[in-house]
C-alpha positions in Angstrom: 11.0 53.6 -46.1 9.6 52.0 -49.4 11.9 52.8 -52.3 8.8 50.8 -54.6 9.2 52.5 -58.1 12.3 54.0 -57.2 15.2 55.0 -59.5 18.3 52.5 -59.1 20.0 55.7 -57.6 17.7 56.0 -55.2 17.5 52.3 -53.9 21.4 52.0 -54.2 21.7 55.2 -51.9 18.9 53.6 -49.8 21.3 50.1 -48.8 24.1 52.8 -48.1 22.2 54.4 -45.8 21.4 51.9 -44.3 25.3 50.4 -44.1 26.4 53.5 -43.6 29.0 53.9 -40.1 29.1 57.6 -39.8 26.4 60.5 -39.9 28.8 62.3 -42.5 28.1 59.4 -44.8 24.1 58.7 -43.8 24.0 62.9 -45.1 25.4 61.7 -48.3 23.0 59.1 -48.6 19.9 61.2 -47.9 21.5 64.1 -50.4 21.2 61.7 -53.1 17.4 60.3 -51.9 15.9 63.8 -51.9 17.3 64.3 -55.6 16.5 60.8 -56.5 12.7 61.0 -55.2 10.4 61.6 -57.6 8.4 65.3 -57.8 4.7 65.2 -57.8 2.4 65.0 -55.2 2.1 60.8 -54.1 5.9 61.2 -53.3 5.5 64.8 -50.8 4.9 62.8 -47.9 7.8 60.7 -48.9 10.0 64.1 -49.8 8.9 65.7 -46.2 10.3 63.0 -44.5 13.5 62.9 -46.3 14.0 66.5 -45.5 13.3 66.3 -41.8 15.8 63.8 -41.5 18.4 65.5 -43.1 17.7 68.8 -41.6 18.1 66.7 -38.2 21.0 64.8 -38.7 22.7 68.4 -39.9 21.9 70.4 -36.8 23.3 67.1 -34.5 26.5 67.4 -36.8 26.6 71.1 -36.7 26.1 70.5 -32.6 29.0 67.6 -32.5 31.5 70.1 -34.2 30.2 73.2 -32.1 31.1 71.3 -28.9 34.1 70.4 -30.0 33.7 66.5 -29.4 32.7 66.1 -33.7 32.7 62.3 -35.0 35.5 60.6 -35.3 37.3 61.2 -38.7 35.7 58.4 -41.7 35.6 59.1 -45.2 33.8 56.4 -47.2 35.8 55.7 -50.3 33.8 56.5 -53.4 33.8 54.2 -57.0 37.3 57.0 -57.5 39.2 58.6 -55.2 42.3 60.9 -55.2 44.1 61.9 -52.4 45.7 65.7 -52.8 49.2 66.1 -50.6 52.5 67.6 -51.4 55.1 70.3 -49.6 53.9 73.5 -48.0 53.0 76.7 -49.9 52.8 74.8 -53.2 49.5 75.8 -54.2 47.6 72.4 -52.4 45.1 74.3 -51.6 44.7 76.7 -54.6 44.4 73.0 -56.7 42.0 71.8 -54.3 39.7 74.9 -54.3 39.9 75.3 -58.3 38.9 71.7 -59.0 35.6 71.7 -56.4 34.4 74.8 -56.4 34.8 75.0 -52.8 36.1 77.5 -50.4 39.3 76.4 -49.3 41.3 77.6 -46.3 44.7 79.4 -47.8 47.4 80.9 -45.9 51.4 82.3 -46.3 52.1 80.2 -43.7 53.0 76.6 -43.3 50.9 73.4 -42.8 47.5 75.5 -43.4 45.5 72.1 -43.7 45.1 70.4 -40.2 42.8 67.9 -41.3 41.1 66.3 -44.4 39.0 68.4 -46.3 36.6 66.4 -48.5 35.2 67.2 -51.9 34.1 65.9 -55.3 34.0 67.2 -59.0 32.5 66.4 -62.2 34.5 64.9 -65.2 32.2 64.0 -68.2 29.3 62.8 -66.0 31.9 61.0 -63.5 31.9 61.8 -59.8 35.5 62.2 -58.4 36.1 62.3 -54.4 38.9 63.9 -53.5 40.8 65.0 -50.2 42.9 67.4 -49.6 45.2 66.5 -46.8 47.9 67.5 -44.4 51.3 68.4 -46.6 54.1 66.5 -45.8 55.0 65.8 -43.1 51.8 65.9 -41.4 50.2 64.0 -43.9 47.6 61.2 -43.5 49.6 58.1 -44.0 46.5 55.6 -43.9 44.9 57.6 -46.9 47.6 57.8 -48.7 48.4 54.4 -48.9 45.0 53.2 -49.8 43.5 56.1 -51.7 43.8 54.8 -56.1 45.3 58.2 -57.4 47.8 60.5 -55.3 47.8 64.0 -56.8 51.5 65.6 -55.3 52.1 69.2 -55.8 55.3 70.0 -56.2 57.4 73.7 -57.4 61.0 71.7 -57.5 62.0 68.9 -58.7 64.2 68.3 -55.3 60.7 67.7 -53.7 59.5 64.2 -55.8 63.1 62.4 -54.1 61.9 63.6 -50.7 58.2 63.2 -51.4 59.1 59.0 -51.9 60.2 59.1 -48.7 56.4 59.7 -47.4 54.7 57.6 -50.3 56.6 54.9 -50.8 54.1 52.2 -49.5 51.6 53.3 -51.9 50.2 51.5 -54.5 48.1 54.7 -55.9 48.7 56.3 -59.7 50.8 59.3 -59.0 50.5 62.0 -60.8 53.3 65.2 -60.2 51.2 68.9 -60.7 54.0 71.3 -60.7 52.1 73.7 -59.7 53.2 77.9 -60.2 54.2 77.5 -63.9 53.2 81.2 -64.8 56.6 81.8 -62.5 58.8 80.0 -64.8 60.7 81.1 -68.2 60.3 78.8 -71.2 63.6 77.7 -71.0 63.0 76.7 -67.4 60.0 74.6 -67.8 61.8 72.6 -70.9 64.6 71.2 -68.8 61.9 70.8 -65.6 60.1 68.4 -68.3 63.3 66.8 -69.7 64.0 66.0 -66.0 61.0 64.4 -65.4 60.7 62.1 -68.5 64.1 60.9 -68.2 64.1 60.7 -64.4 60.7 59.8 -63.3 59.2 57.3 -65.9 57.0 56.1 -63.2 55.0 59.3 -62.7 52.6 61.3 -64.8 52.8 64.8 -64.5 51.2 68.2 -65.4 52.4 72.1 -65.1 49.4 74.0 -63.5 49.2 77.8 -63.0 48.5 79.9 -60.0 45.5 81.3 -61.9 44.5 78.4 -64.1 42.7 78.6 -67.4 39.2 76.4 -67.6 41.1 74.6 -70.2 44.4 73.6 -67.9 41.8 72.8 -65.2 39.9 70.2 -67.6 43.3 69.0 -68.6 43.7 68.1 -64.8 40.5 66.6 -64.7 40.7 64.8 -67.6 44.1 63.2 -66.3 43.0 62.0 -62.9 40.0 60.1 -64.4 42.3 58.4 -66.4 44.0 56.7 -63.8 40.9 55.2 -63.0 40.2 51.5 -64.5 37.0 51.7 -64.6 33.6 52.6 -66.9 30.7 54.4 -66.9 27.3 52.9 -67.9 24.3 54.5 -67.9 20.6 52.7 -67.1 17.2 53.4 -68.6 13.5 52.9 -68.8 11.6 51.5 -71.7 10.7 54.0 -74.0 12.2 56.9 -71.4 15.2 58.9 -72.0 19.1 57.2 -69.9 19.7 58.1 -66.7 22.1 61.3 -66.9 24.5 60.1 -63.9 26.6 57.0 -64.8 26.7 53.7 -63.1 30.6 53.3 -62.0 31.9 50.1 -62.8 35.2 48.0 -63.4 36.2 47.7 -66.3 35.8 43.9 -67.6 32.4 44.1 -65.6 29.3 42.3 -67.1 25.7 43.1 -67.4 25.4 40.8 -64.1 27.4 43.3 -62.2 25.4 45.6 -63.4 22.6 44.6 -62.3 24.2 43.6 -58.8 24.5 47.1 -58.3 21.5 48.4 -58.6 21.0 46.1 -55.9 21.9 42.5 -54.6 20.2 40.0 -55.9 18.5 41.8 -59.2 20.5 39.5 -61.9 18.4 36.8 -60.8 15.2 38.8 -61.0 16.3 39.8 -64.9 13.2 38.9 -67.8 14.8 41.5 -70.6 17.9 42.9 -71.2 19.2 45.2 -73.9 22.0 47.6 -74.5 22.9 50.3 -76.6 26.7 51.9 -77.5 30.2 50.5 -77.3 29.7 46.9 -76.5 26.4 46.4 -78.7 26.4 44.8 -82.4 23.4 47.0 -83.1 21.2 49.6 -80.8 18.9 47.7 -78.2 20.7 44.3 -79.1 19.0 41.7 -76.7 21.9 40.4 -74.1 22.5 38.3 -71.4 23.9 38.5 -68.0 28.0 37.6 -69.0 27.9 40.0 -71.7 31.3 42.7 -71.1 30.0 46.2 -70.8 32.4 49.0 -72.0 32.4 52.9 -71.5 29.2 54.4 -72.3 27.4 51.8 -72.9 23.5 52.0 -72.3 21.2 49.5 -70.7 17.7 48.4 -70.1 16.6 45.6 -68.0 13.0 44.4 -67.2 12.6 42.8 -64.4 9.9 39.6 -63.6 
């Protein structure tokens, strides 16, 4: 399919889908296509054919798990991912549901999650993936170990020694939600917190509630994406408003990687380049392809 005059989300989400391993992730893919495309009426033929392809590979998914055979189990790691584990009945899937918005499967009893549950949320224009896994110690050891930010829920502190038993090859941000704080007296949570400063330096660490506020839930938010090195930067057209959805990029990346993102091999095509925010001396400074991008920063490119 020609992605000619196509926004850079749309021809990035094109490649993956054409990379892509799994029919979970080719869904993906075309989600982000049918958004991308544009709306008016030289594109319906273009939009027609991205639905029927989605509404196809859907029903043979929908068919796979039916049948009981399904795909085998791979989750495509996105620009940040956190991985959500911890002990039984400590609110895992409470923390999981209140962060997505989705419906998450919740019972009294023990080891409730069989396998990983997949899901995203919004910080500040930022798409996070996270998955909820198996609690300990049914856990998913691979994801663990390779996910960027571990998100344990905890309601003791007894649990953080026996959770290092299960983490310990992990080379993730952890951060400690001690989750059901409504439950505990003031006096209670002070020498919980004096605990963790003075015993567990390593870890971050936040109280949640079993009925969190919108602020505590930002709070949350706001402290995974911090574990994150990385930036967000934001493309546009000449004389046309930035994109609202972030390119996701290391931080210490250049305009050249950038550009490499939108697709391989686009530096080299590069006649114009400007930015705006952060890293510029003054709006739509001219740049070229080493210049170090920062957070928020805003650029244009034309290309020859």
């Amino acid at each position: 399919m020609s992605s000619t005059n196509q926004s850079p989300f749309y021809q990035r989400a094109e490649q993956e889908y054409q990379e892509a391993k799994t029919d979970e992730e080719r869904l993906a893919c075309l989600e982000i296509m049918m958004k991308e495309v544009p709306k008016h009426k030289s594109s319906e033929n273009m939009r027609k054919n991205l639905t029927n392809r989605y509404k196809k590979l859907k029903m043979s998914l929908a068919k796979q798990k039916s049948s009981g055979k399904g795909t085998q189990i791979g989750i495509k790691k996105a620009d940040m991912q956190c991985v959500l584990t911890g002990f039984p009945n400590t609110g895992k899937s409470t923390i999981f549901q209140t962060l997505t918005g989705q419906e998450a499967k919740i019972s009294p009893h023990e080891f409730t999650t069989f396998e990983p549950q997949l899901g995203t949320f919004n910080f500040e224009d930022a798409q996070i993936q996270i998955i909820d896994i198996p609690s300990f110690p049914n856990h998913d050891k691979s994801l663990v170990n390779s996910t960027d930010t571990l998100l344990l829920t905890i309601d003791n502190l007894d649990q953080i020694k026996k959770s290092e038993a299960y983490a310990y090859r992990t080379k993730a941000k952890i951060i400690l939600i001690f989750n059901k704080e409504d439950l505990l007296s003031d006096t209670e949570k002070r020498k919980i917190e004096a605990n963790l400063k003075s015993k567990f330096k390593n870890y971050d660490y936040i109280f949640f509630s079993q009925h969190p506020t919108k602020i505590q839930t930002q709070e949350l938010k706001q402290k995974i994406f911090e574990t994150f090195p990385i930036i967000r930067v934001y493309t546009k057209e000449p004389k046309k408003e930035p994109s609202k959805e972030p390119m996701i990029l290391k931080k210490g990346s250049t305009f050249k990687d950038a550009a490499e993102k939108v697709r391989k091999g686009m530096s080299e095509k590069i006649k114009r380049s400007r930015i705006w925010g952060p890293s510029s001396k003054f709006g739509g400074q001219s740049i070229g392809l080493m210049h170090i991008l920062k957070d928020k920063d805003v650029i244009e490119f034309i290309a020859k």
